[in-house]
C-alpha positions as CSV (number, residue, x, y, z in Angstrom):
1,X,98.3,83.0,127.1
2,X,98.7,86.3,125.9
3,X,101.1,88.7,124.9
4,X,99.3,91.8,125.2
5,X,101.8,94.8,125.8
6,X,102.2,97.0,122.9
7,X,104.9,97.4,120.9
8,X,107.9,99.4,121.8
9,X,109.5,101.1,118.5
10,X,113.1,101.3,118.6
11,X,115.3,102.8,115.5
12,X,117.1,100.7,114.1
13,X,120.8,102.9,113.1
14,X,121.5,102.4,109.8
15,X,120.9,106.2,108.1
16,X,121.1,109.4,110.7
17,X,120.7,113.1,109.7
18,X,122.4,115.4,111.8
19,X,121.3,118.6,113.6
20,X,124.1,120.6,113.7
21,X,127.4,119.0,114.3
22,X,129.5,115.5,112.4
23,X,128.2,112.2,113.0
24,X,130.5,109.3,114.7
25,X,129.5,105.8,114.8
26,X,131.2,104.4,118.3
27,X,131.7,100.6,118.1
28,X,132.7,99.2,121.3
29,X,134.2,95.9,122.9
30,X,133.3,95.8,127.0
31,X,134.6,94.0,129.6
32,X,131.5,91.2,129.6
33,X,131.1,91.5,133.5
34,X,131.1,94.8,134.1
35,X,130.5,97.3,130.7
36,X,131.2,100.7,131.8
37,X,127.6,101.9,129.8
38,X,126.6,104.9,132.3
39,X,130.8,105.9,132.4
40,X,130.6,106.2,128.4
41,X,127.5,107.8,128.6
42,X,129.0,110.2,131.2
43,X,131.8,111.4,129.0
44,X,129.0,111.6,125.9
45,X,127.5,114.2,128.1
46,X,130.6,116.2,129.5
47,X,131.3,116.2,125.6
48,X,127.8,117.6,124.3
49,X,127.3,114.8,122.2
50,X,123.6,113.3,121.2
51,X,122.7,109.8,120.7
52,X,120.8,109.5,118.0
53,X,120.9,105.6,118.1
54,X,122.3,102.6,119.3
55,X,122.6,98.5,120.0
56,X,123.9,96.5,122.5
57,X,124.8,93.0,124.1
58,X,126.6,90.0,124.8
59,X,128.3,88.3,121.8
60,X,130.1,85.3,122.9
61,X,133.3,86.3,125.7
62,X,132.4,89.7,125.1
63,X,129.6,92.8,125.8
64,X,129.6,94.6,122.1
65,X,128.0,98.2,121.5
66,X,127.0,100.9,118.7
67,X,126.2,104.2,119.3
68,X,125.3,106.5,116.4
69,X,126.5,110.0,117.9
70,X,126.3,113.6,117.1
71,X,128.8,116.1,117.6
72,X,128.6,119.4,119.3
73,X,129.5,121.8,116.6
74,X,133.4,122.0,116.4
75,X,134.1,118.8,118.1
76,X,136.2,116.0,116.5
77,X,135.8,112.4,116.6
78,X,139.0,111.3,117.6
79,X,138.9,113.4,120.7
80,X,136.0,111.7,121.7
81,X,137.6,108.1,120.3
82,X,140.3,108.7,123.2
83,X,137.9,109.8,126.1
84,X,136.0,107.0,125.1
85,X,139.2,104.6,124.9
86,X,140.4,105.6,128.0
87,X,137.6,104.4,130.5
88,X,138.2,101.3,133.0
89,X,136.7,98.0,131.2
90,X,136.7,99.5,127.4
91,X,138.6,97.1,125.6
92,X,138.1,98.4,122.0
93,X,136.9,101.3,120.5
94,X,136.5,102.1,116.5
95,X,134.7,105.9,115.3
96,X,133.6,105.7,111.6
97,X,130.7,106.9,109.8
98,X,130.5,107.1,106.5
99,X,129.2,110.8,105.1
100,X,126.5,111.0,101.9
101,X,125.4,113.8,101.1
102,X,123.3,115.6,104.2
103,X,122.9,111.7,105.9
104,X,125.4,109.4,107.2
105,X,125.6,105.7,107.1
106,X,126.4,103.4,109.7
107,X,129.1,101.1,108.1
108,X,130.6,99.9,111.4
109,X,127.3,97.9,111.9
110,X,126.7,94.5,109.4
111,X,123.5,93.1,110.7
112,X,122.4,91.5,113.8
113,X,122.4,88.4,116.0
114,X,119.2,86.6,116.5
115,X,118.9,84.3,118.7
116,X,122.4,83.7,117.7
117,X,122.4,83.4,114.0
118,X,123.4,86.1,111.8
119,X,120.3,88.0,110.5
120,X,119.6,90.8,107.7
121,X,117.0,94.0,108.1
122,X,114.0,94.0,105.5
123,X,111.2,96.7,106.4
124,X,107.9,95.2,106.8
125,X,106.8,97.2,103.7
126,X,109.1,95.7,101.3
127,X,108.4,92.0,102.8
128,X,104.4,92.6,102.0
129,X,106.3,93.7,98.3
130,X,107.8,90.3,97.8
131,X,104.8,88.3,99.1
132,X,102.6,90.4,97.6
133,X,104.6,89.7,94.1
134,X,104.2,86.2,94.7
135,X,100.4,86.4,94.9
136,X,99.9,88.3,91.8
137,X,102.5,86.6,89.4
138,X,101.7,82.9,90.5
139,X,97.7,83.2,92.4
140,X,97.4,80.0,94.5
141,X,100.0,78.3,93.4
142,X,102.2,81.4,94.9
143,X,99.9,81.5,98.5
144,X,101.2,77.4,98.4
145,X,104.5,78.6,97.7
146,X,104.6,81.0,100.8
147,X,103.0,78.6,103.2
148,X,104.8,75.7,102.3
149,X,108.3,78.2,102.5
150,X,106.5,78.7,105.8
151,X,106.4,75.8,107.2
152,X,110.1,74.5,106.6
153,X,111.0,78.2,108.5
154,X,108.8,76.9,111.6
155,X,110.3,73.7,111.8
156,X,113.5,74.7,111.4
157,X,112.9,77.8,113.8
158,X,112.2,74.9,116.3
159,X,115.3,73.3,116.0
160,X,117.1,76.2,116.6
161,X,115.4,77.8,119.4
162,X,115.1,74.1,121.1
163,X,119.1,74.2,122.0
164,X,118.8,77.3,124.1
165,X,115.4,76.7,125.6
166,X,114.6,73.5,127.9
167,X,110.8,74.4,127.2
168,X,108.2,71.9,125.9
169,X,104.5,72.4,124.4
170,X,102.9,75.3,124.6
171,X,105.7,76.6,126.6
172,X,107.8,76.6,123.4
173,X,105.0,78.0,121.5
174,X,104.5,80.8,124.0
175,X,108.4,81.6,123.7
176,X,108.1,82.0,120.3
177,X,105.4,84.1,119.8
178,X,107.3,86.2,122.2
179,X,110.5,86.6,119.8
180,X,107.9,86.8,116.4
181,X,106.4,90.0,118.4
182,X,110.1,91.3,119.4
183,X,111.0,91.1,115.8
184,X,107.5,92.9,114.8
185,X,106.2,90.5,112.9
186,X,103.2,90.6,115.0
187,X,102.0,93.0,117.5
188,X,99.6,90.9,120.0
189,X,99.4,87.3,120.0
190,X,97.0,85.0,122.2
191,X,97.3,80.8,122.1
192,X,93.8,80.1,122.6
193,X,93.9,76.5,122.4
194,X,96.2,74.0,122.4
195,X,96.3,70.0,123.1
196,X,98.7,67.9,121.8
197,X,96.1,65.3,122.8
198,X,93.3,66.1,120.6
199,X,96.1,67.2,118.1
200,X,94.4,71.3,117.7
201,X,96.2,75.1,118.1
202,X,94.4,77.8,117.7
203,X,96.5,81.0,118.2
204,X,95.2,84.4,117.4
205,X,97.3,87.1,116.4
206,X,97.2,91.1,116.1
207,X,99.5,93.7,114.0
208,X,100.6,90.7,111.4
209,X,102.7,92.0,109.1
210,X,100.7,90.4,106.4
211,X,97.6,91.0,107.0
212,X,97.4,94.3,109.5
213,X,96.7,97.3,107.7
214,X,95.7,95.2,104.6
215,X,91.8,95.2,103.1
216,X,90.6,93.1,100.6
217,X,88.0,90.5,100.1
218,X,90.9,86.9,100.6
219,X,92.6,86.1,103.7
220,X,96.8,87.1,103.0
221,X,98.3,85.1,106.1
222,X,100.1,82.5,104.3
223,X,103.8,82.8,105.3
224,X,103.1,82.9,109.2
225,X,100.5,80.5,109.1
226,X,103.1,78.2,107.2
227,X,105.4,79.2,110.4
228,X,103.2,78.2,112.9
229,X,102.1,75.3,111.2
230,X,105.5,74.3,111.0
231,X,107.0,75.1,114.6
232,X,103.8,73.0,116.3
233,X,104.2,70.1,113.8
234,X,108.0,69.9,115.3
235,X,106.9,70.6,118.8
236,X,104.2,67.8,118.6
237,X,106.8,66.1,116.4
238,X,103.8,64.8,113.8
239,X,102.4,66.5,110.6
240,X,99.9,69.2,110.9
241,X,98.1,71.3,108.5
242,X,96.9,75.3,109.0
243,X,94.3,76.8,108.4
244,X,93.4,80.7,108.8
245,X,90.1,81.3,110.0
246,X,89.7,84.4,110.6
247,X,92.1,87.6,108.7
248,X,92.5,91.3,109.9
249,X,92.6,91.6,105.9
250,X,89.2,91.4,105.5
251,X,87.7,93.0,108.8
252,X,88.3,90.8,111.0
253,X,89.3,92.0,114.7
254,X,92.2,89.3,114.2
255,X,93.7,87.1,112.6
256,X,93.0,83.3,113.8
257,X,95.2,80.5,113.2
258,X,93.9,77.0,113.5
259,X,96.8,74.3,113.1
260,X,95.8,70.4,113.5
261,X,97.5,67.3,113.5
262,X,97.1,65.1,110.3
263,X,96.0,61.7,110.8
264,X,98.5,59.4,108.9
């Protein structure tokens, strides 16, 4: 199975520089049957504004949104509050936006849900920072470290996604690799093999955050080989061990994940 579309990038609105007129961030409580999306955007037009930005969805009884918003020149944000406000099925609205310097900051929004935990925002270049520190500072002791930090993610990854999703075996693993590529973690996945019988996974991945646009002469995939290690051991519900076979890192045309049941 493969997950071959490319990735679509979306902004994610923490910062916005404006063109010409203030910035509002919009948060918004919707009726959860019903949210009146193209009636908000309707009065955003009618009012000139531009969306620079935004995020929306269910959260529990309710449909939340954020829209990062430029003013028309001249226009005021609690005008636009009170159009807003005023629109059949909005149940809250709150206009904030915090001004530094020439940017703004988004300080209605405090993370995100995933897959209904709370999570935090780390660009991928800061992430390949920390591993990357790990490597240097602690050699293979620190690529242990990672995979073995790895591994307890998968499993526990498992667990979690395992109460919304009635899905078994590869299924499961298919699912997976589907929310690692929605977070961009990786960019093209394909489960080449996998038997629970014969106790062997291989999964090949594209665009790993760990290895893609890396070049040296070691493979780097240690924390999402630890992962996937992890999340099949739970699935086959027995140890396993991974191994990486092949590495974008070091030329290869991708990175190849071999994960294998331990004989006890």
């Amino acid at each position: 199975m493969m997950g071959g579309l490319p990735m679509f990038d979306v902004p994610f609105p923490a910062l916005a520089r404006p063109l010409e007129g203030d910035v509002v961030i919009l948060g918004l409580k919707l009726r959860p049957d019903n949210p009146p999306l193209s009636e908000i955007m309707g009065v955003l037009e009618e009012q000139g504004a531009r969306v620079l930005g935004g995020i929306q969805g269910v959260v529990g009884p309710e449909f939340a949104a954020m829209f990062v918003v430029e003013l028309r020149k001249g226009a005021r944000a609690d005008e636009l509050r009170a159009r807003v406000a005023g629109i059949e099925g909005v149940l809250e609205v709150r206009a904030s936006g915090s001004r530094v310097g020439d940017l703004w900051v988004n300080d209605v929004l405090n993370g995100l849900l995933l897959m209904g935990d709370r999570a935090g925002v780390i660009p991928l270049d800061s992430t390949r920072s920390l591993f990357e520190a790990v490597r240097r500072y602690w050699g293979p002791a620190g690529e242990a470290f990672l995979y073995h930090m790895g591994v307890a993610a998968g499993k526990d990854s498992y667990q979690k996604l395992a109460k919304i999703a009635s899905l078994d075996g590869r299924e499961m693993l298919e699912l997976f690799l589907g929310a690692l590529k929605s977070c961009g973690w990786i960019s093209w996945y394909e489960i080449a093999e996998f038997s629970e019988q014969s106790g062997r996974a291989v999964v090949r991945l594209r665009g790993s955050f760990e290895c893609s646009g890396q070049r040296g002469e070691t493979k780097r995939s240690n924390i999402l080989r630890g992962i996937l290690t992890g999340f099949i051991s739970a699935i086959w519900r027995t140890p396993t061990v991974g191994e990486e076979v092949k590495c974008e890192a070091i030329g290869d045309p991708y990175d190849e994940i071999s994960v294998r049941a331990m004989k006890i």
